[in-house]
PDB file of N, CA, C, O and CB in Angstrom:
ATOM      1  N   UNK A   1      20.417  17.884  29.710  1.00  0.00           N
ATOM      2  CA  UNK A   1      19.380  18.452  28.874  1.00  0.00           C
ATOM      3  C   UNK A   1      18.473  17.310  28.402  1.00  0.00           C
ATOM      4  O   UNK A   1      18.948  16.482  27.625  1.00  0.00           O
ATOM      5  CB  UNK A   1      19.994  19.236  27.665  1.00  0.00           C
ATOM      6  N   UNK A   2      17.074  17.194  28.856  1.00  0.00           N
ATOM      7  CA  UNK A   2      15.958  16.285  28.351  1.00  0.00           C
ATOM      8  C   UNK A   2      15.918  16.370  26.848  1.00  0.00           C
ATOM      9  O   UNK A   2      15.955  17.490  26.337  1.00  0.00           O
ATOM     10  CB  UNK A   2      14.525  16.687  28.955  1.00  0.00           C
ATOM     11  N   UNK A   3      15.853  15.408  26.171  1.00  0.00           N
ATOM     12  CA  UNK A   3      15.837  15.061  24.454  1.00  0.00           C
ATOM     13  C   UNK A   3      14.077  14.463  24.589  1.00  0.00           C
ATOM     14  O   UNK A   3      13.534  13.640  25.326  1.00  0.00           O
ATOM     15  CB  UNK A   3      17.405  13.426  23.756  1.00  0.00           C
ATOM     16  N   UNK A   4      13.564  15.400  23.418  1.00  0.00           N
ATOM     17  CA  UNK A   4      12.501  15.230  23.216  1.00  0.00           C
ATOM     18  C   UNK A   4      12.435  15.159  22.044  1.00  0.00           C
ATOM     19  O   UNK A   4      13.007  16.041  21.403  1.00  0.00           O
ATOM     20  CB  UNK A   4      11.826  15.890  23.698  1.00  0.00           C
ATOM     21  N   UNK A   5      11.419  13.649  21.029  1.00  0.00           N
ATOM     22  CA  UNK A   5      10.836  12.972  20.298  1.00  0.00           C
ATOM     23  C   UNK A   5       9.921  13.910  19.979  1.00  0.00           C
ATOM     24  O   UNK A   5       9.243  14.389  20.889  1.00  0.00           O
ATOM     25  CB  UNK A   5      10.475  11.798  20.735  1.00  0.00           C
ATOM     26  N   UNK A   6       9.680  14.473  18.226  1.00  0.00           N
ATOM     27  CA  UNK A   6       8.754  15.398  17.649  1.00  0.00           C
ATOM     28  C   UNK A   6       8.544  14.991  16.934  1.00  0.00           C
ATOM     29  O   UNK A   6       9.403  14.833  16.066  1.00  0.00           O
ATOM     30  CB  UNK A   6       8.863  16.459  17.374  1.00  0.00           C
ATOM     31  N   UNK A   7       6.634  14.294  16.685  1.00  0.00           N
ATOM     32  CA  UNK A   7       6.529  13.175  15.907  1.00  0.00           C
ATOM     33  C   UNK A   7       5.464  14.454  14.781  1.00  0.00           C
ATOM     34  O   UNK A   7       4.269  14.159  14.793  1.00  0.00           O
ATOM     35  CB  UNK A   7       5.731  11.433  16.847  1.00  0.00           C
ATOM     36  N   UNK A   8       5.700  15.309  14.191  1.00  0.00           N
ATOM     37  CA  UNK A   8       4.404  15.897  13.697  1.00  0.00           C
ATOM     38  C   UNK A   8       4.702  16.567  12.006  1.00  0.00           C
ATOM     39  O   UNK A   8       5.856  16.825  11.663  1.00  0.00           O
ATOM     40  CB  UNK A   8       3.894  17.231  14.938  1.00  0.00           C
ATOM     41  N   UNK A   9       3.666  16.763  11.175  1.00  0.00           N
ATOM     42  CA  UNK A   9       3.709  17.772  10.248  1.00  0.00           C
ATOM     43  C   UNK A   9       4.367  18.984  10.137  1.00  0.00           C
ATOM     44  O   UNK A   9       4.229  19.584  11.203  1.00  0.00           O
ATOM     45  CB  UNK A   9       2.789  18.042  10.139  1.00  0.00           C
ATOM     46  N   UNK A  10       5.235  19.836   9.078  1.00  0.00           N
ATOM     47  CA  UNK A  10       5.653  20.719   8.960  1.00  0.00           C
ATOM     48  C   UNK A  10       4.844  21.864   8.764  1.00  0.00           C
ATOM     49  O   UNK A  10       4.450  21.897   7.599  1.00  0.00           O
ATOM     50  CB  UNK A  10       6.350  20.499   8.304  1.00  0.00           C
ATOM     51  N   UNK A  11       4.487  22.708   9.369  1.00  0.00           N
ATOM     52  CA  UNK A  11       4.043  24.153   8.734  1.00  0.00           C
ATOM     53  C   UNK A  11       4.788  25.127   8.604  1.00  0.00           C
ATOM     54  O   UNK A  11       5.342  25.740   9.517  1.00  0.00           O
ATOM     55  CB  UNK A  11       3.137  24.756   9.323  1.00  0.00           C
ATOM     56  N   UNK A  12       4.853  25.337   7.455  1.00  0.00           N
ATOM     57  CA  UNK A  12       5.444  26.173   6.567  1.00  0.00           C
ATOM     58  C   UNK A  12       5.721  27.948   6.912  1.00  0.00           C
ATOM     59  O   UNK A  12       6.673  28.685   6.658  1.00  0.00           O
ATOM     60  CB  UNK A  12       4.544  25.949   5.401  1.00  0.00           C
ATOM     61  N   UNK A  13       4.453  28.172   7.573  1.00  0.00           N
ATOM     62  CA  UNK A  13       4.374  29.425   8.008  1.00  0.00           C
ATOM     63  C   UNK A  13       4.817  29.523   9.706  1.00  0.00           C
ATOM     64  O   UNK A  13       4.567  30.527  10.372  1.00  0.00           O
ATOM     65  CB  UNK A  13       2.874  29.892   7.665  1.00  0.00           C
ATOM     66  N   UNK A  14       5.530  28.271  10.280  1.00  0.00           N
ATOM     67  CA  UNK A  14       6.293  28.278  11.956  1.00  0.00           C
ATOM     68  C   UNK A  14       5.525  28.198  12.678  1.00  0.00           C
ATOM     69  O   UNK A  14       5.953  27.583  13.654  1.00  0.00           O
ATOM     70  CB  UNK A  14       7.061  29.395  12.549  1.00  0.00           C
ATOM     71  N   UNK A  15       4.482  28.504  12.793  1.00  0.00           N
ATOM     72  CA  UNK A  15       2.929  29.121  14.003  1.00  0.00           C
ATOM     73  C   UNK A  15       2.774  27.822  14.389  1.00  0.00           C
ATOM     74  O   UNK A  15       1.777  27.853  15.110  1.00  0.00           O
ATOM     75  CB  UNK A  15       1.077  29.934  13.250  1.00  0.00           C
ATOM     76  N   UNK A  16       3.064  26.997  14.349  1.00  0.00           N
ATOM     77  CA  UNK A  16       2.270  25.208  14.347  1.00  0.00           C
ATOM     78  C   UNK A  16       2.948  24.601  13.969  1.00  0.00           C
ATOM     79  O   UNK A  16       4.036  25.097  13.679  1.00  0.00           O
ATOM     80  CB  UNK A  16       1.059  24.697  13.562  1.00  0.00           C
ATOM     81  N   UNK A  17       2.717  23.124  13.735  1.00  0.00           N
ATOM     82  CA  UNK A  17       3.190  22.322  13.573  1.00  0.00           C
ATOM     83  C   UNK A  17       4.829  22.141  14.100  1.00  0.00           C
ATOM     84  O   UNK A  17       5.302  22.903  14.943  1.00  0.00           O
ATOM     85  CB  UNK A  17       2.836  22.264  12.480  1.00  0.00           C
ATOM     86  N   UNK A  18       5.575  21.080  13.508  1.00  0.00           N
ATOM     87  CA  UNK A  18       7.316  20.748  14.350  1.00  0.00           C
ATOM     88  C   UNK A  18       7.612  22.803  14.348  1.00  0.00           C
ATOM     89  O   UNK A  18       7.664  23.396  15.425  1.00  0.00           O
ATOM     90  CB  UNK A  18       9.151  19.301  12.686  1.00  0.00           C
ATOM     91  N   UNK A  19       7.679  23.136  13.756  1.00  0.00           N
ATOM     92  CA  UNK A  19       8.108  24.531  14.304  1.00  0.00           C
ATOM     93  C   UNK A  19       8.337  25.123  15.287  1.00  0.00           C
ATOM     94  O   UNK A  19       9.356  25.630  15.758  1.00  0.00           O
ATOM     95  CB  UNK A  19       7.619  25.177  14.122  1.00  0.00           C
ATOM     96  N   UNK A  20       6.320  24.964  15.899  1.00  0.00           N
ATOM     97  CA  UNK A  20       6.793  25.589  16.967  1.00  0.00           C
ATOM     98  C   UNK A  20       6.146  24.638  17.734  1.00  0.00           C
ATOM     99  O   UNK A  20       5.074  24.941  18.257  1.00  0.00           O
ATOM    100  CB  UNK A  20       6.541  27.072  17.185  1.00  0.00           C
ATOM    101  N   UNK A  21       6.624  23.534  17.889  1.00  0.00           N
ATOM    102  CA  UNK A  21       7.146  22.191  18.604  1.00  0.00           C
ATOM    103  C   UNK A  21       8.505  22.468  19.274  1.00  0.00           C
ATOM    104  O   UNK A  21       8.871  22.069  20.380  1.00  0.00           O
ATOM    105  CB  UNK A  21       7.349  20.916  17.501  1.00  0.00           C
ATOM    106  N   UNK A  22       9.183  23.231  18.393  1.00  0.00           N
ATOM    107  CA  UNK A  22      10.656  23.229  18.651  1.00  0.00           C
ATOM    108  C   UNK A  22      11.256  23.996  19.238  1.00  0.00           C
ATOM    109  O   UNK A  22      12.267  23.814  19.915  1.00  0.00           O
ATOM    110  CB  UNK A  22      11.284  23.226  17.822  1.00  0.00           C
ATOM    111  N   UNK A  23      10.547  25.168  18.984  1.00  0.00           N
ATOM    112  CA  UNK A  23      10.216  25.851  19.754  1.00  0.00           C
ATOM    113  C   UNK A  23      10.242  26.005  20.897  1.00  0.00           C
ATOM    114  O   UNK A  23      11.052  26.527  21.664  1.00  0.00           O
ATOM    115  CB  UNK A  23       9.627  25.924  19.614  1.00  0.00           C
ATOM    116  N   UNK A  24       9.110  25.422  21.036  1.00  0.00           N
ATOM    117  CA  UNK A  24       8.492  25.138  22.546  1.00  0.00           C
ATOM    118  C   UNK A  24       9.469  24.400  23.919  1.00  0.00           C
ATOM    119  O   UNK A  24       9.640  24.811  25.067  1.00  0.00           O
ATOM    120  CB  UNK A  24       7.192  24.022  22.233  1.00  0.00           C
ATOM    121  N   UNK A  25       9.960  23.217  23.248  1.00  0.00           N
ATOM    122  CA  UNK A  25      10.923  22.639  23.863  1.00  0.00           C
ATOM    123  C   UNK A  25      12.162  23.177  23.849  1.00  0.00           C
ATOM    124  O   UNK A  25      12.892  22.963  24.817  1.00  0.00           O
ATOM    125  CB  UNK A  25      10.989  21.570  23.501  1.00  0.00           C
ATOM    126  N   UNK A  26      12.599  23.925  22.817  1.00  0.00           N
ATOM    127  CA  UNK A  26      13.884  24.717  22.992  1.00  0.00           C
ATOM    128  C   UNK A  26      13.613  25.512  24.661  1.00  0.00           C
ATOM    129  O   UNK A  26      14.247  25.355  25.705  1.00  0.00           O
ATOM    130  CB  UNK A  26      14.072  26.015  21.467  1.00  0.00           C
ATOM    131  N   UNK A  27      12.630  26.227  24.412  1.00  0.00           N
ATOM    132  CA  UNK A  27      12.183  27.645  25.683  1.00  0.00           C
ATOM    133  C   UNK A  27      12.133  26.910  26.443  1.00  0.00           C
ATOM    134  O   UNK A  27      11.999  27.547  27.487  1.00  0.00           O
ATOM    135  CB  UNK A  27      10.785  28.686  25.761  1.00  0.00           C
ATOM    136  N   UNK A  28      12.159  25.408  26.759  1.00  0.00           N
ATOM    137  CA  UNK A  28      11.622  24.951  27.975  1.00  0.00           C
ATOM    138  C   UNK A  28      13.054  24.232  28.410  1.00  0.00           C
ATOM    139  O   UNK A  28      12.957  23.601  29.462  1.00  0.00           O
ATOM    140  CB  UNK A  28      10.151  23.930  27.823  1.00  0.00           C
ATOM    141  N   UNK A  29      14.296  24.216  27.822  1.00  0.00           N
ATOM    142  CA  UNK A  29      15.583  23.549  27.984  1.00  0.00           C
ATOM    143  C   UNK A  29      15.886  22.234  27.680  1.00  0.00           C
ATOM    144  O   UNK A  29      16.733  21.500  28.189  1.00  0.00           O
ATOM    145  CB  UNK A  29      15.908  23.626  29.111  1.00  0.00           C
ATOM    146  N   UNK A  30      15.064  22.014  26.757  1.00  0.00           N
ATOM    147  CA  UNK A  30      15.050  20.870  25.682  1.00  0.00           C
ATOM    148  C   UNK A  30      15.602  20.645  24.395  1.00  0.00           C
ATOM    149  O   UNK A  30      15.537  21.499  23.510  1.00  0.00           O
ATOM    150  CB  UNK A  30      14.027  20.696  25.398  1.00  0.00           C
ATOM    151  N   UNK A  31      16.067  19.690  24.265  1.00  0.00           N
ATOM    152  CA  UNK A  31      16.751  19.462  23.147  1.00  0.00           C
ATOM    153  C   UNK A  31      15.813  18.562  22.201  1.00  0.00           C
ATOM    154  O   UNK A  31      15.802  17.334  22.288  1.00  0.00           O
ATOM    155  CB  UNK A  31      18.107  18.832  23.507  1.00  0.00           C
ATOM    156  N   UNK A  32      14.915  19.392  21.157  1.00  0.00           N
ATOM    157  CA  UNK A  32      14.548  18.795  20.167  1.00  0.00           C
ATOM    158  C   UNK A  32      14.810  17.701  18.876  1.00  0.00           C
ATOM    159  O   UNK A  32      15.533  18.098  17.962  1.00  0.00           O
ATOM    160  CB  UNK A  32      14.380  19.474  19.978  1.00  0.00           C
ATOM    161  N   UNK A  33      14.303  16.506  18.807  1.00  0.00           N
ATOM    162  CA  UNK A  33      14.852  15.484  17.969  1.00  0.00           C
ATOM    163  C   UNK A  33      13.540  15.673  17.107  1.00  0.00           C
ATOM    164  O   UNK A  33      12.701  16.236  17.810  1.00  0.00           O
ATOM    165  CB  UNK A  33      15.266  13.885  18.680  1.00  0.00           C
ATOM    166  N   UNK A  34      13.072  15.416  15.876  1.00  0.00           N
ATOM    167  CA  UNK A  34      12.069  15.435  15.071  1.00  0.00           C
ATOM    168  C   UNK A  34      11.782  14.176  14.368  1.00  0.00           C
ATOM    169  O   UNK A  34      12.737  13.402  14.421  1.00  0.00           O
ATOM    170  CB  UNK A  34      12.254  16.401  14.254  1.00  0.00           C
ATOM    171  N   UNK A  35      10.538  13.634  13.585  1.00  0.00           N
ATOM    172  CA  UNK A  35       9.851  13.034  12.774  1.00  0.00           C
ATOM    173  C   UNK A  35       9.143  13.700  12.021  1.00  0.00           C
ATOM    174  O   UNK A  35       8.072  13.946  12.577  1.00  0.00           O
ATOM    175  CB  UNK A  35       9.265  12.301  13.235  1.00  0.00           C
ATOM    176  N   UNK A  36       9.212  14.137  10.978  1.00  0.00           N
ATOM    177  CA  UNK A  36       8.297  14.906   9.985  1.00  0.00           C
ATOM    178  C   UNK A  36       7.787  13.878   9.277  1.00  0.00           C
ATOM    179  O   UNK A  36       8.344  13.066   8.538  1.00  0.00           O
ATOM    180  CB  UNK A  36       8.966  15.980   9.027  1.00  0.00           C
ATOM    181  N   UNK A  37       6.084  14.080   9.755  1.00  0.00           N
ATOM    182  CA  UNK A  37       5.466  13.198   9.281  1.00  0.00           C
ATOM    183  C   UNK A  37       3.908  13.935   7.599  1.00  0.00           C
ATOM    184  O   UNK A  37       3.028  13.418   6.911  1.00  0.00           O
ATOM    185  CB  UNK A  37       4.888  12.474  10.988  1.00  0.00           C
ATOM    186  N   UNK A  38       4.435  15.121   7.766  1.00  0.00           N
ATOM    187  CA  UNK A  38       3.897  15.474   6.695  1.00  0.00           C
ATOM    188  C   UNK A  38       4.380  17.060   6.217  1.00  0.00           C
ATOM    189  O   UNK A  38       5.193  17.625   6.948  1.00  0.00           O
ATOM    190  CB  UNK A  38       2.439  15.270   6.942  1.00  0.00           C
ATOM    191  N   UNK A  39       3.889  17.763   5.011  1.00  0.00           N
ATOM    192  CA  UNK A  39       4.322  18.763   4.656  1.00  0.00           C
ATOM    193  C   UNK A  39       3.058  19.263   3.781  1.00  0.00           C
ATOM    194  O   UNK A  39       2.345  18.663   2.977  1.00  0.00           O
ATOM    195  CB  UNK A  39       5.657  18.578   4.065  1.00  0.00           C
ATOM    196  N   UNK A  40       3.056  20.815   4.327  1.00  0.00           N
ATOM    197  CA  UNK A  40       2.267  21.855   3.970  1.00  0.00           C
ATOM    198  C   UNK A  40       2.612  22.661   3.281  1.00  0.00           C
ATOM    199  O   UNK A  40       3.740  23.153   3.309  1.00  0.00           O
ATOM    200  CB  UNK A  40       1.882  22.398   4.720  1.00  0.00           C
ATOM    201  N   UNK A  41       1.305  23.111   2.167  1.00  0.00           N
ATOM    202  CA  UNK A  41       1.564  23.964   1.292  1.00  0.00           C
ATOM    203  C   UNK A  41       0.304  25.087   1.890  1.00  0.00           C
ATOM    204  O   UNK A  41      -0.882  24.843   1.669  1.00  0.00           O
ATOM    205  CB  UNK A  41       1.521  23.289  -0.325  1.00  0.00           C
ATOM    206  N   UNK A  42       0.775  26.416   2.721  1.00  0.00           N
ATOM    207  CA  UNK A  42      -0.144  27.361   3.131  1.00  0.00           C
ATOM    208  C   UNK A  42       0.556  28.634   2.870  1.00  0.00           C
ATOM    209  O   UNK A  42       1.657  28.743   2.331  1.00  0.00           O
ATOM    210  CB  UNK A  42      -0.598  27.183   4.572  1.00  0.00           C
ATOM    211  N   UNK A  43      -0.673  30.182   3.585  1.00  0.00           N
ATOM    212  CA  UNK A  43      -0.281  30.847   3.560  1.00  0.00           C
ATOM    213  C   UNK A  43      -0.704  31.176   4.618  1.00  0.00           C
ATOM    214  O   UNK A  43      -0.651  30.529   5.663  1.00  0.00           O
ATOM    215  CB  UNK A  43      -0.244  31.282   2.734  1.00  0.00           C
ATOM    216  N   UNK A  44      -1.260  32.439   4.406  1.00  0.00           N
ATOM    217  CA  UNK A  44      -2.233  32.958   5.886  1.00  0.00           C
ATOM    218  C   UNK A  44      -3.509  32.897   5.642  1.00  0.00           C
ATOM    219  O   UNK A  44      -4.211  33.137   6.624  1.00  0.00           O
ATOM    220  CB  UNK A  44      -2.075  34.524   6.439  1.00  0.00           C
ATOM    221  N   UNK A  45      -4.231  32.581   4.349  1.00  0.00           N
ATOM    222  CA  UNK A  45      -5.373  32.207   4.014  1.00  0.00           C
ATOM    223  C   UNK A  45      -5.741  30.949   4.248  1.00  0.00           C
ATOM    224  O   UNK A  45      -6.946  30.700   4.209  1.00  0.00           O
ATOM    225  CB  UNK A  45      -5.525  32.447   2.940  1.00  0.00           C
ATOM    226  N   UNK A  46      -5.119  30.255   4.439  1.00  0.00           N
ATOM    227  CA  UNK A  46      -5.050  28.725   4.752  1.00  0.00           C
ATOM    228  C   UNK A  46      -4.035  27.639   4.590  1.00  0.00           C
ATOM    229  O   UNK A  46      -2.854  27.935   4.769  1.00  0.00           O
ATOM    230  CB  UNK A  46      -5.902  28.251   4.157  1.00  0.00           C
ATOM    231  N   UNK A  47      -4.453  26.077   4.182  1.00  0.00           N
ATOM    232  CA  UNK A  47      -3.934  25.265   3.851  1.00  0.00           C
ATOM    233  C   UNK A  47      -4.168  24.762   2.627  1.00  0.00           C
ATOM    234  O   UNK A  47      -5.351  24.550   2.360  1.00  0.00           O
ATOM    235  CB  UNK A  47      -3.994  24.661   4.589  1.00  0.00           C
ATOM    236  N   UNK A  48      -3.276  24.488   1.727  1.00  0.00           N
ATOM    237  CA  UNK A  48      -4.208  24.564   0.111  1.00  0.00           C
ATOM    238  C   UNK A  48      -3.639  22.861  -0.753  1.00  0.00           C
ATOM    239  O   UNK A  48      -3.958  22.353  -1.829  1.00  0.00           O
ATOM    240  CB  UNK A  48      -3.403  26.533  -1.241  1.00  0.00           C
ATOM    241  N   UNK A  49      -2.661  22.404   0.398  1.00  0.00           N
ATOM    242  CA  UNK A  49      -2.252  20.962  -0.003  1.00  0.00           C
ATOM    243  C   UNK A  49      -1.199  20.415   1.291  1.00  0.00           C
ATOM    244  O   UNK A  49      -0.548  21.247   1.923  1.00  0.00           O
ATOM    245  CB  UNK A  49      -1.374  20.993  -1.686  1.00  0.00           C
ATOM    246  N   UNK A  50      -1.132  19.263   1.535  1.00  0.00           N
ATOM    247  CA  UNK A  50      -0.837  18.252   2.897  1.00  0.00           C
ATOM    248  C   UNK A  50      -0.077  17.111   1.567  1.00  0.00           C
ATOM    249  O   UNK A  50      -0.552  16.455   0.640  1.00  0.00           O
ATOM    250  CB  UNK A  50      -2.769  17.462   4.138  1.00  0.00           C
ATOM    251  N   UNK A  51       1.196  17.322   2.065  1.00  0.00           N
ATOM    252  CA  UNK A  51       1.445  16.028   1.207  1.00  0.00           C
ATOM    253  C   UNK A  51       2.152  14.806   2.290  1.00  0.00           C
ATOM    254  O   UNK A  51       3.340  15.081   2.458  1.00  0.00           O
ATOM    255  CB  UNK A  51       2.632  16.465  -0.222  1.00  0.00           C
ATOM    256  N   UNK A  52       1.766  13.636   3.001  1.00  0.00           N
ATOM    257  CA  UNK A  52       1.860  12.940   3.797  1.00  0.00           C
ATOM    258  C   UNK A  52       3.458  12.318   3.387  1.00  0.00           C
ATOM    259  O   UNK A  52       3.642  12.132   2.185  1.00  0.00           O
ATOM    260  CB  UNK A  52       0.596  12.118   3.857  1.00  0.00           C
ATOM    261  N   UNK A  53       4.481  12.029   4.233  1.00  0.00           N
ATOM    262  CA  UNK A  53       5.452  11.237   4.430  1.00  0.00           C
ATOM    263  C   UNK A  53       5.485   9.758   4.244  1.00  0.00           C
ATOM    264  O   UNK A  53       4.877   9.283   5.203  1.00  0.00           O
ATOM    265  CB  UNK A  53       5.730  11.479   5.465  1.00  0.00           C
ATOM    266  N   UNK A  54       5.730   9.211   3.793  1.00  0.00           N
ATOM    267  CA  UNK A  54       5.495   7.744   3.914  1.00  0.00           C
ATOM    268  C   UNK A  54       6.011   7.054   5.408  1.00  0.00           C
ATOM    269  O   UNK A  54       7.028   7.296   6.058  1.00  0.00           O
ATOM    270  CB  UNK A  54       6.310   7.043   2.639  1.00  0.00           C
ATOM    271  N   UNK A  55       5.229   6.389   5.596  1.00  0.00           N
ATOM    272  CA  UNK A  55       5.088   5.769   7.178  1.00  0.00           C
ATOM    273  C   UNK A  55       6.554   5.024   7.115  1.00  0.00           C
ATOM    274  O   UNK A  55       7.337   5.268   8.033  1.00  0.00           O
ATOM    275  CB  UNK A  55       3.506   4.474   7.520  1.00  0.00           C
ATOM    276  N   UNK A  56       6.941   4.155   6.100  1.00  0.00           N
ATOM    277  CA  UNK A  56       8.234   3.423   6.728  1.00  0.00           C
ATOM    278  C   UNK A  56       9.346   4.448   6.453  1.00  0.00           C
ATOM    279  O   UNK A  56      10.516   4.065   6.498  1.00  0.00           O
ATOM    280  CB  UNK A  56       8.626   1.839   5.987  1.00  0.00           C
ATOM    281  N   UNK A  57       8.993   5.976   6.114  1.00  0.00           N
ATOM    282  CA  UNK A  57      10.355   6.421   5.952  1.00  0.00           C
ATOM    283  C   UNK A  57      10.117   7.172   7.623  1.00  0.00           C
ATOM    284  O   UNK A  57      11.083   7.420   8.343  1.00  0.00           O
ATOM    285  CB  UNK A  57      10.753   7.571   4.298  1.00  0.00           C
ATOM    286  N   UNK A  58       9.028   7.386   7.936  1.00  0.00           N
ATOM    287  CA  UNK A  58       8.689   8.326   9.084  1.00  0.00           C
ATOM    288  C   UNK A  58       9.863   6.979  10.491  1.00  0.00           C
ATOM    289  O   UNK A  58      10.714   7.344  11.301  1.00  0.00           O
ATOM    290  CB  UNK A  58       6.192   8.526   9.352  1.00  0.00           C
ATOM    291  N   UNK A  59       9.422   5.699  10.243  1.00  0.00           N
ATOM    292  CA  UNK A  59      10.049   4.535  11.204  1.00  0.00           C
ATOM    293  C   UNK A  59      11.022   4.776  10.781  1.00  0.00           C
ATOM    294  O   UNK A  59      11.604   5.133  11.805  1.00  0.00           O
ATOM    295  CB  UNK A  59       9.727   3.045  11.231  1.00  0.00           C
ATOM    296  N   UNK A  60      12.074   4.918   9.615  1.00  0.00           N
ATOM    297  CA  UNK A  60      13.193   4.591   9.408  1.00  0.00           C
ATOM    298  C   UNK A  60      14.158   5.997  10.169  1.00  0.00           C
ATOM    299  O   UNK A  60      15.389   5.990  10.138  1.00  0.00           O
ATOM    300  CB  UNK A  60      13.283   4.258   7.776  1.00  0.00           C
TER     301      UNK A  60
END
């Protein structure tokens, strides 16, 4: 099973971001590893705050 590196933002509502990253590579016979490099505050009206990860915790 190919291990795939998911370097991206969380969305909250699955549609996007590592979600459906994980998704994606699950359906495809992949084994998802992650980096959450930021986090969303949305709904279906939008995005209403992004609060960024800090970079040496994203490396660590």
């Amino acid at each position: 099973m190919p291990r795939v590196l998911i370097v991206a933002g969380s969305d909250s509502g699955g549609g996007a971001g590592i979600q459906a990253d994980i998704k994606t590579v699950t359906m495809l016979g992949g084994y998802a590893a992650t980096a959450i490099t930021a986090i969303t505050v949305q709904n279906t009206l939008g995005v209403s705050a992004i609060v960024p990860v800090a970079p040496d915790m994203v490396a660590a």
